[in-house]
Phi, psi and omega in degrees: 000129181242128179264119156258145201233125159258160183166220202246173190285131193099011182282351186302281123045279201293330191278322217050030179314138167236157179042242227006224181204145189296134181228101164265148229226123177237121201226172193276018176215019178133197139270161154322154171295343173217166152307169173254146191259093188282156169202187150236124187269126160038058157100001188205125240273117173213176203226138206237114175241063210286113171309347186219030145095155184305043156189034196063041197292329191248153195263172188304310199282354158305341230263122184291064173292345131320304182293305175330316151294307164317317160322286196296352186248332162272342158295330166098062185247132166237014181208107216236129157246127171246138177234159181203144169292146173206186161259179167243136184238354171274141174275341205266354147298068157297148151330129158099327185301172146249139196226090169313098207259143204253324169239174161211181206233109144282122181238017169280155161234358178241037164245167178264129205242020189202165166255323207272047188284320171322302205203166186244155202222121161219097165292159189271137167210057192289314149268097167313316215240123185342090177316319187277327176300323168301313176314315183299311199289318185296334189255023152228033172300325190299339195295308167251165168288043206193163197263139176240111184260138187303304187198163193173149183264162188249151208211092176266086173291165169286330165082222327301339194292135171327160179278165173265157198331283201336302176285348141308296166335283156346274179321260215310301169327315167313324187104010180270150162279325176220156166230155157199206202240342213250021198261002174229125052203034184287334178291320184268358143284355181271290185317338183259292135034279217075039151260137178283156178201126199216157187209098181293091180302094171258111213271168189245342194194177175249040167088217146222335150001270172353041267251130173275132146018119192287341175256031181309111179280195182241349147295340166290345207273342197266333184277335178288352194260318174322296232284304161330315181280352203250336169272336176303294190296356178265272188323334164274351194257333163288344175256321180292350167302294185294336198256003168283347196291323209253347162310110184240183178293008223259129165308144180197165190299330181301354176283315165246072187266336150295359207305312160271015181244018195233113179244351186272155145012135178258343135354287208294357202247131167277160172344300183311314159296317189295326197278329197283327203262027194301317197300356206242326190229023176254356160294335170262329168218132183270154169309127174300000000 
């Protein structure tokens, strides 16, 4: 069993991941945003992926997500934690908390939300996020130094630019807890995958909903927001730490979430699709 983690530039680094080797990775949608790092965190096989490519290169709708997954799924990765920065749309969501997050709100329009364009493929995604991988992270919330909320919905815009009062506001009104740009459409390819995949949410500010200090300058507001993510991003990479030891192989529906989600004709999917698309579909149709 291979966990693959997503996150920012430098997780090996932060994780303490030892030895393994840098994996460039070639897929039917491209490259990856980086090479892949296979290691070991304390005994256990993981595959390290920085989302946005090495110096940060790529912006959330830029972001290769199709490859990235496809990638982390031809590695034989069957389990994915991920972390992503966001804001609070909660008040009881401080900076620095953590948020196991349970739903999410798509508001993007320009990214490719799918894998399956050849033929139709729907998978269920009612609970985007792994129930059982969320359970694991929640029971080792006592783990950090910090408040870990169980759950909360995620509200993904397209970006890059922040929302405006108005769209925060919205986002609250919405039933959201957080908002932030990168968690679609990596939940709904990992689930068309057949990867469990949970996301440890770090929120850094409260958005703007919030009304700032009138005398705020905006570089203090952009440096407090630095300082939060850097401590927000210490306290998740320690519960994503603590919770790969326990992550075992035990079935769960994400795994076979195609099993009922390929509706079109297997007539109807030709050679071509099965061979570009074997790591995703040759457990139901294999390639000739």
């Amino acid at each position: 069993m291979r966990i693959g983690i997503v996150g920012g530039t430098g997780l090996g680094e932060a994780l303490g991941a030892l030895g393994g080797e840098l994996v460039s990775v070639q897929t039917p949608f491209g490259p990856p945003a980086a090479p892949i790092r296979l290691a070991q965190v304390d005994g256990v096989e993981v595959a390290l992926l920085s989302r946005h490519g090495d110096g940060h290169r790529f912006n959330p709708t830029q972001v290769p997500y199709r490859a990235n997954v496809f990638a982390l799924k031809a590695l034989g990765v069957t389990h994915v934690i991920a972390s992503g920065a966001t804001g609070s749309l909660d008040e009881r969501i401080e900076p620095r908390h953590l948020v196991v997050a349970d739903q999410i709100i798509d508001r993007t329009s320009r990214r490719a939300t799918t894998f399956f364009d050849d033929f139709a493929g729907h998978v269920d995604f009612a609970s985007p996020f792994c129930p059982t991988l969320r359970r694991l992270l929640q029971a080792q919330a006592g783990s950090v130094q910090t408040v870990v909320h169980s759950r909360g919905t995620y509200v993904c815009i397209e970006g890059p630019s922040l929302s405006s009062q108005a769209e925060s506001h919205m986002h609250r009104l919405l039933g959201g807890h957080l908002v932030g740009m990168t968690a679609m459409p990596e939940a709904r390819l990992m689930r068309e995958a057949e990867i469990c995949y949970a996301l440890v949410a770090l929120p850094t500010d409260y958005d703007c909903w919030r009304a700032r200090p009138e005398d705020a300058a905006s570089v203090d507001v952009i440096s407090q927001v630095i300082a939060n993510l850097k401590v927000a991003t210490e306290n998740g990479l320690a519960l994503i730490r603590h919770t790969l030891r326990h992550v075992t192989q035990a079935p769960c529906a994400c795994q076979s979430a195609l099993a009922r989600g390929i509706w079109s004709s297997p007539a109807a999917i030709g050679p071509e699709v099965r061979r570009r698309l074997a790591p995703l579909l040759e457990k139901y149709l294999p390639a000739p």
